[in-house]
SEPA-956305 format. One line per field, with one value per residue: chain; z, y, x of N, C-alpha, C, O in turn. Coordinates in steps of 0.1 Angstrom, whole numbers, plus 2048, in hexadecimal, padded with zeros to 3 digits. Layout:
# SEPA-956305
chain <- (A;...)
nup <- (Z;...)
nnorth <- (Y;...)
neast <- (X;...)
caup <- (Z;...)
canorth <- (Y;...)
caeast <- (X;...)
cup <- (Z;...)
cnorth <- (Y;...)
ceast <- (X;...)
oup <- (Z;...)
onorth <- (Y;...)
oeast <- (X;...)
This chain:
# SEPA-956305
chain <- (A;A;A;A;A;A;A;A;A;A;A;A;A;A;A;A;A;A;A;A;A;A;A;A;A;A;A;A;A;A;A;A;A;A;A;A;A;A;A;A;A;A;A;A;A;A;A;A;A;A;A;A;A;A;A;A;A;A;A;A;A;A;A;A;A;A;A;A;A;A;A;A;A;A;A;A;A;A;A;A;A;A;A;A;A;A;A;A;A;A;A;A;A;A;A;A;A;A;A;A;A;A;A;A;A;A;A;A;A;A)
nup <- (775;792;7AE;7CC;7E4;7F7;7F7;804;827;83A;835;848;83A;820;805;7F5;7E9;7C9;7B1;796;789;772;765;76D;773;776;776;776;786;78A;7AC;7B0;7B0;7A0;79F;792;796;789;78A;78E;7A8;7CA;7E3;803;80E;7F9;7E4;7EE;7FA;7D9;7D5;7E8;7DF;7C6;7CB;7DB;7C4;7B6;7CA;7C3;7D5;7D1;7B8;793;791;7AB;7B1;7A2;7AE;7CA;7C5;7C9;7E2;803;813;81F;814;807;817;828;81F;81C;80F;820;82C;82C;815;801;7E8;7F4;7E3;7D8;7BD;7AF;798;78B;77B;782;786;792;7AE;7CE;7DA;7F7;7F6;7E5;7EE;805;7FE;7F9)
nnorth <- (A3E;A48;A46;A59;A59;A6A;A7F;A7F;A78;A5E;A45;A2D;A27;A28;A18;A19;A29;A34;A4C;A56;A76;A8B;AA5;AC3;AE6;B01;B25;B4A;B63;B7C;B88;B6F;B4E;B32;B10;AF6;AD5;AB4;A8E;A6C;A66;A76;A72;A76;A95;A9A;AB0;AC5;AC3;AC1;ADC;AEB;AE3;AED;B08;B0E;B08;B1B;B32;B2E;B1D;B02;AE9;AE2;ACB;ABE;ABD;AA7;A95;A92;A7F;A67;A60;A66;A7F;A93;AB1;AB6;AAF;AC1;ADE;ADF;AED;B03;AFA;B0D;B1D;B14;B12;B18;B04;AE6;AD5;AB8;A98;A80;A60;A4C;A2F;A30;A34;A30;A3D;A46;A48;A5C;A72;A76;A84;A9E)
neast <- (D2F;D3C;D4F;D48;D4F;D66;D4F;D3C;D2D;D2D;D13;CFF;CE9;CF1;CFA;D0C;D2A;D27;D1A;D09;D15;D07;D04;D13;D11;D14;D0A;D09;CEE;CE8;CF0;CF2;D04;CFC;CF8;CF5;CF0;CEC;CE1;CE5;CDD;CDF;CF9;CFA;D01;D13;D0E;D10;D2B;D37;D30;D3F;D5A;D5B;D5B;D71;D82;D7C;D84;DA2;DAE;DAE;DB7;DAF;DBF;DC5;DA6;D9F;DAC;DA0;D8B;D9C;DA5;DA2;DA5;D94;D91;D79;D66;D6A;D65;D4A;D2A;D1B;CF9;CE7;CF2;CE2;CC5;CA4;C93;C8E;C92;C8D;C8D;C85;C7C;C61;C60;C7C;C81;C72;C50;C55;C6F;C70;C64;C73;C8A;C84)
caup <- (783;799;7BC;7D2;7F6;7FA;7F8;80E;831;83C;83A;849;82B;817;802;7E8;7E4;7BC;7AE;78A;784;762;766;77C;76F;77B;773;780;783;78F;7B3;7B7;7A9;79D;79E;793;796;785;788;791;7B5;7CF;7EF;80F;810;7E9;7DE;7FA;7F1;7CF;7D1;7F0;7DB;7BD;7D3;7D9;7B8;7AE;7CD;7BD;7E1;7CB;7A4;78F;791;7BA;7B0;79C;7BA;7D4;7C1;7C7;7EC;80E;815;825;815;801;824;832;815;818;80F;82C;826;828;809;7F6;7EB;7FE;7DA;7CF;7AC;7A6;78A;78C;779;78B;789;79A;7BC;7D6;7DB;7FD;7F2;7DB;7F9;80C;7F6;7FC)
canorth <- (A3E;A4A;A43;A66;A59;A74;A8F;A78;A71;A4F;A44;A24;A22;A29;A0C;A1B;A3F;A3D;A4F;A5C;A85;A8C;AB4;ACE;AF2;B16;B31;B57;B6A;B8A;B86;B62;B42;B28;B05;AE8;AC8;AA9;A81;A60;A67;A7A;A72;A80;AA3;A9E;ABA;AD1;AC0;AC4;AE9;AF1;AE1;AFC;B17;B11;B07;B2B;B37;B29;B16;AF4;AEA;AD4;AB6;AB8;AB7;A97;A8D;A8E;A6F;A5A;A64;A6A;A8A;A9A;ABA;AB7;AB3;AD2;AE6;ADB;AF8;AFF;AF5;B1E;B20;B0F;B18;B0C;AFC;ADA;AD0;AAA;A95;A6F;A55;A4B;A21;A2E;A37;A2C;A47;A4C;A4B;A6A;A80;A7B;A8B;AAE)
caeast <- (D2E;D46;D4D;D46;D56;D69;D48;D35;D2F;D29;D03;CFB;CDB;CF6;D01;D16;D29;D2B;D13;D0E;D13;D03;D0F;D17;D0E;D17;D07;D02;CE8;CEA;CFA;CF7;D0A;CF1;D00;CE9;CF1;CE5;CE7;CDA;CD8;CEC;CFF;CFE;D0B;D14;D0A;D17;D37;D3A;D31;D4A;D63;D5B;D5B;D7D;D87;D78;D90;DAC;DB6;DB1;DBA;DA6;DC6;DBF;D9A;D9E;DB4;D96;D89;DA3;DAC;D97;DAA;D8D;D92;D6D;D5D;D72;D65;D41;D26;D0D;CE8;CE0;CF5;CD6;CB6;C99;C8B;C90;C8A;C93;C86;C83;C76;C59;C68;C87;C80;C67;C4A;C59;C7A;C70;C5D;C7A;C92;C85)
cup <- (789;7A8;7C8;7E4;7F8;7FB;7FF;81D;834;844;839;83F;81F;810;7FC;7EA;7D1;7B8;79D;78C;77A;760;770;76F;777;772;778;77C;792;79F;7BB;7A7;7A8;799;7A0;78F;792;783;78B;79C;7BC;7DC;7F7;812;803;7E5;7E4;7F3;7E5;7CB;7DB;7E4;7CE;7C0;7D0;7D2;7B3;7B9;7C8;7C9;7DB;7B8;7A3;78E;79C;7B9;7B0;7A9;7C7;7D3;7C5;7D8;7FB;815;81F;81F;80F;814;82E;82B;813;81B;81B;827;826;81C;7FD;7F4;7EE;7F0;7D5;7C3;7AA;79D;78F;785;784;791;793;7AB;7C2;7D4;7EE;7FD;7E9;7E5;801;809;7F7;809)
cnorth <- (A41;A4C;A53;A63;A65;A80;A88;A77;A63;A50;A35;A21;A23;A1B;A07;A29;A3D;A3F;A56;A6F;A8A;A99;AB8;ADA;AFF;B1D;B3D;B60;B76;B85;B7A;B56;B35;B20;AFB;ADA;ABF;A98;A77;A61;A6D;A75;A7C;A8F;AA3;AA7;AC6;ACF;AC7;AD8;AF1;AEE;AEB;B05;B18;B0F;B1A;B34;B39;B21;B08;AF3;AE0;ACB;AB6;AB7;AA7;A92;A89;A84;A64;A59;A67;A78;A93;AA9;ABD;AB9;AC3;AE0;AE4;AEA;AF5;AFF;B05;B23;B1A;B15;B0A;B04;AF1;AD8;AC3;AA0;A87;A66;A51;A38;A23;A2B;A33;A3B;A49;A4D;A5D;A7B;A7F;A84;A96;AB0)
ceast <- (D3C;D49;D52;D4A;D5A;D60;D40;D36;D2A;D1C;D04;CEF;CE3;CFE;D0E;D1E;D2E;D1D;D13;D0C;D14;D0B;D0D;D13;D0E;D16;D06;CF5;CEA;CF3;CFB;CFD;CFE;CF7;CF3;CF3;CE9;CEB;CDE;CD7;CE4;CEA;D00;D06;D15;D16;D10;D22;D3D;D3A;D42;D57;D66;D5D;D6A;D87;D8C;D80;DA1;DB6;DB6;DAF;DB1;DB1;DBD;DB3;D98;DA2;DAC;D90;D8D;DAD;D9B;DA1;DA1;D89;D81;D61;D65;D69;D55;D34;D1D;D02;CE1;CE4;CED;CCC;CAE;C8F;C93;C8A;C93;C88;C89;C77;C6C;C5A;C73;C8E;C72;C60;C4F;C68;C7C;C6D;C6F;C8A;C93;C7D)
oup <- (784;7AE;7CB;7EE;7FC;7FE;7FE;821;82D;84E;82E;83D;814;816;7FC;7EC;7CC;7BB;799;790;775;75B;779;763;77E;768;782;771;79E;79D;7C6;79B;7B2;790;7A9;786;796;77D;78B;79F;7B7;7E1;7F5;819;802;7E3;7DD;7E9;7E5;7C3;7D7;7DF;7CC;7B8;7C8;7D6;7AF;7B4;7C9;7C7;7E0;7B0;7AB;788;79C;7C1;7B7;7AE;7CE;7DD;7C5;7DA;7FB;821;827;823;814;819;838;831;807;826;81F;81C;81F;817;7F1;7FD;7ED;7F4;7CF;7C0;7A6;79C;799;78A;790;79C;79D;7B1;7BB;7CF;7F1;806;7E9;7E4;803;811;7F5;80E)
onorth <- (A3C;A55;A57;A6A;A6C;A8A;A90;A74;A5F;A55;A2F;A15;A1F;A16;9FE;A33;A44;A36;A5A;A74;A8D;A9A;AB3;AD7;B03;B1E;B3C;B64;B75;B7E;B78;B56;B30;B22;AF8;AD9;ABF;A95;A79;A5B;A6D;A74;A87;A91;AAB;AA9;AD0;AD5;AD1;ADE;AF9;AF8;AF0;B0D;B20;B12;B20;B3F;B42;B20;B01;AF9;AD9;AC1;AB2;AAE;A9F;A8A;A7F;A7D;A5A;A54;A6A;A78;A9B;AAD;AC7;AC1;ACA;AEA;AE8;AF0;AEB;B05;B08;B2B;B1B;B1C;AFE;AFD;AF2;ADA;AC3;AA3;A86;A65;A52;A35;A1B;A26;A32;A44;A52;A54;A65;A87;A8A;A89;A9B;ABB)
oeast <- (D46;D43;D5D;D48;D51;D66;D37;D41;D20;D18;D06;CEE;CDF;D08;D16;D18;D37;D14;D1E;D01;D1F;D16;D08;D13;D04;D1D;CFF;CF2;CEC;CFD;D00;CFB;CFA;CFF;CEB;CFB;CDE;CF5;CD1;CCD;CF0;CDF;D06;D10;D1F;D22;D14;D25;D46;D40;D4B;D5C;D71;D62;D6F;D93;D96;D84;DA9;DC2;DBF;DA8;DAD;DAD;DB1;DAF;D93;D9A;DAF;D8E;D87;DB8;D8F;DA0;DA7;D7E;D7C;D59;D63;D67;D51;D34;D19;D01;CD7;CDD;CF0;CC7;CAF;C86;C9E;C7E;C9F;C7C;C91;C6C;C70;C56;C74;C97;C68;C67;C47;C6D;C85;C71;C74;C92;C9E;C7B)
């Protein structure tokens, strides 16, 4: 587990920001970047996060130290860098134990 403050905004339902992130994966196909993500649950604008922050890894405007260094700092720069919601596709695919989550816990997810 690792605590994700820094790629979060603050959610009153929110209890916690660590979350686990099993992998990350980039791939291409033809003229798009395919970035899947996987974990035990994600935080608010997570996911945006963590991609803006690739983006501009893959610019070369931030290194993997200053990555690490977003961890351990509120810097802001992960919410500066955060992808817009048009940069997704309109399909959800998540997986869940069917113990884990409430059944409206699960619909509201997508």
């Amino acid at each position: 587990m690792k605590d994700w403050r820094g790629f979060t905004d603050a959610d009153p339902e929110q209890t916690s920001t660590r979350a686990l992130i099993d992998s990350v994966s980039i791939e291409e196909d033809a003229d798009l970047i395919l970035i899947r993500v996987t974990g035990s649950h994600f935080l608010w604008k997570l996911v945006r996060r963590i991609v803006g922050v690739l983006v501009e890894a893959g610019r070369g405007t931030v290194s993997p130290e200053q990555i690490s260094g977003l961890f351990s700092s509120t810097s802001g720069f992960p919410s500066h860098h955060t992808a817009p919601p048009s940069a997704f596709s309109s399909r959800c695919r998540l997986r869940f134990p069917p113990q884990t989550l409430s059944h409206q816990r699960q619909q509201a997810l997508c």
